[in-house]
C-alpha positions in Angstrom: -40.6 22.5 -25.5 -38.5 21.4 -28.7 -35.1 22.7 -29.1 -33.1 22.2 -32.4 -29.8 20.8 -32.1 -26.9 23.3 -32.3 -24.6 24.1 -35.1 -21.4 25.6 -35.3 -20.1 27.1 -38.6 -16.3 28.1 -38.5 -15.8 30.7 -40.8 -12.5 32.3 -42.3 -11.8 34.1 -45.3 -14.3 35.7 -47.5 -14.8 32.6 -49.1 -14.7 30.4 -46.5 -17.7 32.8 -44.6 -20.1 32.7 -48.1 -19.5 29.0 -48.5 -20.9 28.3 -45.0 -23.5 30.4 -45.5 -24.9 28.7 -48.1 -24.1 25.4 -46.4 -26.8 26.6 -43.4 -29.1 27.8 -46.0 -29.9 24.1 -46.0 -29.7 23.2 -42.2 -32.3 25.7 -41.5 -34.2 23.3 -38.9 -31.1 23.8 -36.4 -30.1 26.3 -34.5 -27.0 27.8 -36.8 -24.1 29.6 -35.0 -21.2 31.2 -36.8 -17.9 31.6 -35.5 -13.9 32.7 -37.4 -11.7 30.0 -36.5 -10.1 30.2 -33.1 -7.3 28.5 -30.9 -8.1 28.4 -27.3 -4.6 28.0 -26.4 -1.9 30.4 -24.5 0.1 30.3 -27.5 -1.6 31.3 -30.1 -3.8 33.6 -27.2 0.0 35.3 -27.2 0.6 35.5 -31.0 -2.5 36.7 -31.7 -2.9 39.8 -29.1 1.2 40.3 -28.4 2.3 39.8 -31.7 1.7 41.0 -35.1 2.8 37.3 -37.1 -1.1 36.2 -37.3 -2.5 39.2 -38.2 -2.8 38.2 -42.3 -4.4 34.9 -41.5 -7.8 33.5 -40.7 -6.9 34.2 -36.7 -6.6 37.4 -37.2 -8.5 40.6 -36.6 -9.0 41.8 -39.9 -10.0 38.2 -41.4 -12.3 38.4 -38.1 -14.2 41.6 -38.4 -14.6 41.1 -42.4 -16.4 37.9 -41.6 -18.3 39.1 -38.8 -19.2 42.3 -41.0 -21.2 39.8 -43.6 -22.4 37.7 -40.7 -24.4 40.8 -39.1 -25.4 42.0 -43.1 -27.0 38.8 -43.7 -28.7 38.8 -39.7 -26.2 35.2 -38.9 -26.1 34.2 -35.2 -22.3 35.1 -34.5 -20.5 33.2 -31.5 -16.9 34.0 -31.4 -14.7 31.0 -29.7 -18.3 29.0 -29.0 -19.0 31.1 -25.6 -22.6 31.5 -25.7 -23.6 28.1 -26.5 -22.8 24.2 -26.6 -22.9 22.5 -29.8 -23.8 19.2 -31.4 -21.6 19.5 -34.5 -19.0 21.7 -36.1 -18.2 22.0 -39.8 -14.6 23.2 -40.0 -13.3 25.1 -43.0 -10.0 23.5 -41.9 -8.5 21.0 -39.3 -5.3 22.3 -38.9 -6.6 24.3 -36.0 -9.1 22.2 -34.2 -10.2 24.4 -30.1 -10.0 21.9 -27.4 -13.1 22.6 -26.5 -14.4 21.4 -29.7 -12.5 18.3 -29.3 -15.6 15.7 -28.5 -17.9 17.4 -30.8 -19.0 16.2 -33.9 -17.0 17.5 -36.8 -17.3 17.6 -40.8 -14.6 19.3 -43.0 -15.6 21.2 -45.8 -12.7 22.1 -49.1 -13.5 25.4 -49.9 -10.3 25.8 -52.2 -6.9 25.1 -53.1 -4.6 22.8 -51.0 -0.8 24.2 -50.9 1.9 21.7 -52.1 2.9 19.1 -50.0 7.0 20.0 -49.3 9.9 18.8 -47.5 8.8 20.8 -44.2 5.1 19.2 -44.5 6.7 15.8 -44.3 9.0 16.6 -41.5 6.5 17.7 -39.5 4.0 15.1 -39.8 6.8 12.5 -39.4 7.1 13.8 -36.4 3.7 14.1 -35.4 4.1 18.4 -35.3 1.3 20.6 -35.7 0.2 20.6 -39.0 0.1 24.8 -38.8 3.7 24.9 -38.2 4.0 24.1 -42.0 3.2 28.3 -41.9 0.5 27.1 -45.4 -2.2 25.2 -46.3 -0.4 21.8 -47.2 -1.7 19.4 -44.7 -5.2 20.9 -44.3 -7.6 18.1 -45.2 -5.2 15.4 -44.3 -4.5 15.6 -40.5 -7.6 12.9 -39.7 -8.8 15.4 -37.0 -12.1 15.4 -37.9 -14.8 13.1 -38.2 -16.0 13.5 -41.6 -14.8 15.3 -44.8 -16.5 16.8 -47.5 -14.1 17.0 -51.0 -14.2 19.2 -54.0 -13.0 16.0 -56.7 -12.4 11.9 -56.6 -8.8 13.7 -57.6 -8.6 15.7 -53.8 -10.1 12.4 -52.3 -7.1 10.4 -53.9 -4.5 13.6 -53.1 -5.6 13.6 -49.5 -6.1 9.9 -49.1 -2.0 9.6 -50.0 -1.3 12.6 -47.6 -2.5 10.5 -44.3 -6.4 11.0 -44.3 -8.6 7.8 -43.6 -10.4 7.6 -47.7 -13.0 5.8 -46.1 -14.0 9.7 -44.3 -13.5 11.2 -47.1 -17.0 12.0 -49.7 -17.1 13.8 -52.8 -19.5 16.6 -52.7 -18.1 19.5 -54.9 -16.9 22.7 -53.4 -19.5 25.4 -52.8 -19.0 28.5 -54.3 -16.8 26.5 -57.4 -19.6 24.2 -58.1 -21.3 26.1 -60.9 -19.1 28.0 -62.8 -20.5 28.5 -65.9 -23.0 31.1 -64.0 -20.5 33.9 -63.7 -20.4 34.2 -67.7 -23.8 36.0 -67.3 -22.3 38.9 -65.8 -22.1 42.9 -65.3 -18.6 43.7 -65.5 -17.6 46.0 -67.8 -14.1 44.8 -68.8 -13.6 41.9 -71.5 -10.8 40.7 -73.4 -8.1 41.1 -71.2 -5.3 39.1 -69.7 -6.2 39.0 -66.0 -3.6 38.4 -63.1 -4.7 36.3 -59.8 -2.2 37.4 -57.1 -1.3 35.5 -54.1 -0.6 36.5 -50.3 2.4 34.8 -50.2 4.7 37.7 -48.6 2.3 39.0 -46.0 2.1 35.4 -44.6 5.3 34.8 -44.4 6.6 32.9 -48.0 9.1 34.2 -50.3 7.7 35.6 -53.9 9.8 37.8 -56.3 6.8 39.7 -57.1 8.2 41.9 -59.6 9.6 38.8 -61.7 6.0 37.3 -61.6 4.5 40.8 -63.2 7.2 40.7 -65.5 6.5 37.5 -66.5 2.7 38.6 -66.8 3.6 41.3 -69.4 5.3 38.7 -71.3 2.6 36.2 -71.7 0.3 39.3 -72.7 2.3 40.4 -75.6 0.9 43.9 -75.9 -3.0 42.8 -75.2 -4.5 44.3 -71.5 -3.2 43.3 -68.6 -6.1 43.2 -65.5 -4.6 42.5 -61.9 -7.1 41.6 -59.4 -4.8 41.3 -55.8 -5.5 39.0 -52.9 -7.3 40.6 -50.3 -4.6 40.0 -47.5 -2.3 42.3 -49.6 -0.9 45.0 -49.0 -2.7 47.2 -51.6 -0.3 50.0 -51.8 2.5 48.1 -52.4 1.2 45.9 -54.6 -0.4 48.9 -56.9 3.1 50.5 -56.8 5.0 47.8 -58.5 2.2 47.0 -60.9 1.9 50.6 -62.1 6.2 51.1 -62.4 6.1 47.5 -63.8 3.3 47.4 -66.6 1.8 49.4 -69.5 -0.4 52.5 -68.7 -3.8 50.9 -69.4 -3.5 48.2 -66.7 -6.6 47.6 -64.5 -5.7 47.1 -61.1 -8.8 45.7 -58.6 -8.8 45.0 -55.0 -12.0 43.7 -54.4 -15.3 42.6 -57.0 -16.4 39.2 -58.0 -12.9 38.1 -59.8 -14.9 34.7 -60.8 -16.5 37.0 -63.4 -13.3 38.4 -64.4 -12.5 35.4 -64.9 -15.6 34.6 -66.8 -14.6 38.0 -69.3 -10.7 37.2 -69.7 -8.9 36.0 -72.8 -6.2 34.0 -70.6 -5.4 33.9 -66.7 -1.9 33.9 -64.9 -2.2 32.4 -61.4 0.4 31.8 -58.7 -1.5 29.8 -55.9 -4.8 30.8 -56.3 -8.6 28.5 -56.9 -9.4 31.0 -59.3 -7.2 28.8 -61.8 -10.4 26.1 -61.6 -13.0 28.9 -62.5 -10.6 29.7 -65.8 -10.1 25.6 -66.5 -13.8 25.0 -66.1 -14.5 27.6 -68.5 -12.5 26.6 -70.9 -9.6 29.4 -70.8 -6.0 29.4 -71.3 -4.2 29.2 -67.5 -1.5 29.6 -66.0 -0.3 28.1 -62.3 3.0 27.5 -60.0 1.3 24.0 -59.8 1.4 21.8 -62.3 -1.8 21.8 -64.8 -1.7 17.9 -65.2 -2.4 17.7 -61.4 -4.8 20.7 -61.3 -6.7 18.5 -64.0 -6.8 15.6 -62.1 -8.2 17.8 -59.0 -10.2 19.7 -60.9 -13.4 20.3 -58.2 -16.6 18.6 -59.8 -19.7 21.1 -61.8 -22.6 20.3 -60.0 -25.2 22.8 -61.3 -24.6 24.4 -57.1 -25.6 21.7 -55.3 -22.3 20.8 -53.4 -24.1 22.9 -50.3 -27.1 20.8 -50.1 -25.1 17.7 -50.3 -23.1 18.6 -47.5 -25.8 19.6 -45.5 -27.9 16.4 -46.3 -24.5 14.5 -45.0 -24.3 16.7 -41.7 -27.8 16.6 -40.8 -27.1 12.7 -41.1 -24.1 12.6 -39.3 -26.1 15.2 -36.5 -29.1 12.7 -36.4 -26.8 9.5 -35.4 -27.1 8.8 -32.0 -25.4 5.9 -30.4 -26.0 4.9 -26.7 -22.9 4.3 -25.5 -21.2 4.5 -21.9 -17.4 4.3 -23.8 -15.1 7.3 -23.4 -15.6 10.4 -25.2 -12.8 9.0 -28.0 -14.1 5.6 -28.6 -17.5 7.0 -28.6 -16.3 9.1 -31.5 -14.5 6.6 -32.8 -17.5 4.5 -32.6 -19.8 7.2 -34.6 -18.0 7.3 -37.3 -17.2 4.1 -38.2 -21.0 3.4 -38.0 -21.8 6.2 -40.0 -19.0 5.0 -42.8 -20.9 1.7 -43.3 -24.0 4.5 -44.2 -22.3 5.2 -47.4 -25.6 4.8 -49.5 -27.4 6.5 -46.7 -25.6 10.2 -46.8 -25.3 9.8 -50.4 -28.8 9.8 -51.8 -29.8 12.6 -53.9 -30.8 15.6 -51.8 -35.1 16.3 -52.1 
């Protein structure tokens, strides 16, 4: 009897979960698995369960049950650490965590947002051939060559990741799902419009320094007397976080912790970002942003409109790169090796038009 090949779907954050889900939307002639993003090490086995330091990332719990919560509303296979089954691919929604028993499987990258600034520390510890986590952000995600394939929001992220040490020739333009088709979320429901909205950041509860109450400050300056509209990360602490906004801000301030901030976005006069995607969805719309990163660069990155399609792309790109098999009696590595390198002379192949 036929058996479809298996497929592995890492998930993370929010985001990271939808935009896989609509990636498998399209591979729906495999057998499609969905696990968070793990480390099967002793380490990270000991920071996770004896210590509280990964409990506001994608490792931990809470990240973990909120993905598996949507998993199990929308009736997704769910395979936590790849137990159950063994898998012909993986698409990772990052590589600076790749499970060693993942290692010999196939593997495409997906963007799914923002990529941290590349600092002092990031260069240190790829100099010295580190862990790219131990950068404690997002800086070198995309650019460790870890995996096989990688899928990129912009040419501008190709070139930006291409200078940070990935191979370019691994690297395809496919747009970003879920910031692919923007201009959708200005047909909305949301009963606010005309404000100044906030995009917060979870800088403090994972471990970076932010002077929070300088940054709302700040916010209430660049309103100048119109509404002010926060909506907070969801790794925040919301108490906190609703505490200094309220002491900090005028009394008609709209504080959110969860909805569809792309169509606040969509309903704002202007939006004040620290770190946050969101800053594309304003840019692409045409409002006035603000960012810590510069808006020259964010211009030059800014993740292609492609109508929605960045999924199918992907997919038509995995199911390729699923469907390559070459005989070989090399080692695992070469093998790989191998793989790719005949799958990068496929350019034209993986890049026709999805039907």
């Amino acid at each position: 009897m036929f058996s479809p090949k298996k497929i592995l779907l890492l998930t993370g954050s929010m985001n990271q979960t939808t935009q896989m889900h609509e990636i498998a939307k399209h591979l729906s002639d495999f057998d499609c698995w969905f696990s968070q993003v793990f480390a099967d090490s002793p380490l990270f086995d000991f920071l996770l369960h004896r210590t509280s330091l990964l409990d506001k990332t994608i490792l931990g719990k809470a990240s973990r049950e909120r993905s598996e919560a949507y998993c199990r509303e929308h009736g997704l296979q769910v395979d936590y650490s790849a137990e159950a089954n063994t898998y012909q691919l993986v698409i990772c929604c990052t590589d600076l965590i790749i499970p060693r028993k993942l290692q010999y499987t196939k593997t495409v990258w997906v963007q799914e947002g923002m990529i941290d600034p590349y600092t002092m520390k990031s260069r240190i510890v790829q100099h010295l051939g580190l862990p790219p986590w131990l950068c404690g952000n997002t800086s070198l995600n995309g650019s460790t060559d870890r995996c096989d394939l990688y899928c990129v929001a912009s040419e501008g992220y190709r070139t930006l990741l291409a200078e940070r040490g990935a191979n370019p020739d691994k690297l395809f333009v496919t747009g970003m799902p879920n910031h692919d088709h923007v201009s959708q979320y200005q047909n909305n429901t949301f009963p606010h419009e005309g404000y100044v909205m906030v995009a917060t950041t979870d800088m403090r509860e994972t471990g970076r320094y932010e002077n929070r109450i300088a940054f709302i400050k700040k916010a209430v300056q660049i309103a100048a007397g119109r509404r002010l509209l926060f909506k907070l990360h969801p790794n925040e602490k919301f108490d906190r976080a609703h505490m200094e906004i309220v002491i900090n801000t005028p009394l008609n301030t709209l504080i959110f912790n969860d909805g569809d901030a792309n169509e606040m976005v969509a309903n704002c006069q202007e939006l004040i970002t620290q770190y946050s995607t969101l800053v594309y969805t304003g840019m692409n719309l045409g409002k006035k942003v603000h960012s810590y990163f510069d808006l020259n660069e964010l211009n030059r990155l800014l993740p292609v409109q492609n109508e929605g399609t960045s999924a199918a792309h992907i997919a038509n790109i995995c199911r390729n790169y699923l469907e390559l098999d070459l005989l070989s009696d090399q080692p695992h590595e070469q093998l790989k090796k191998s793989r790719v390198e005949y799958l990068i002379k496929l350019l034209g192949k993986i890049n026709e038009p999805v039907v």
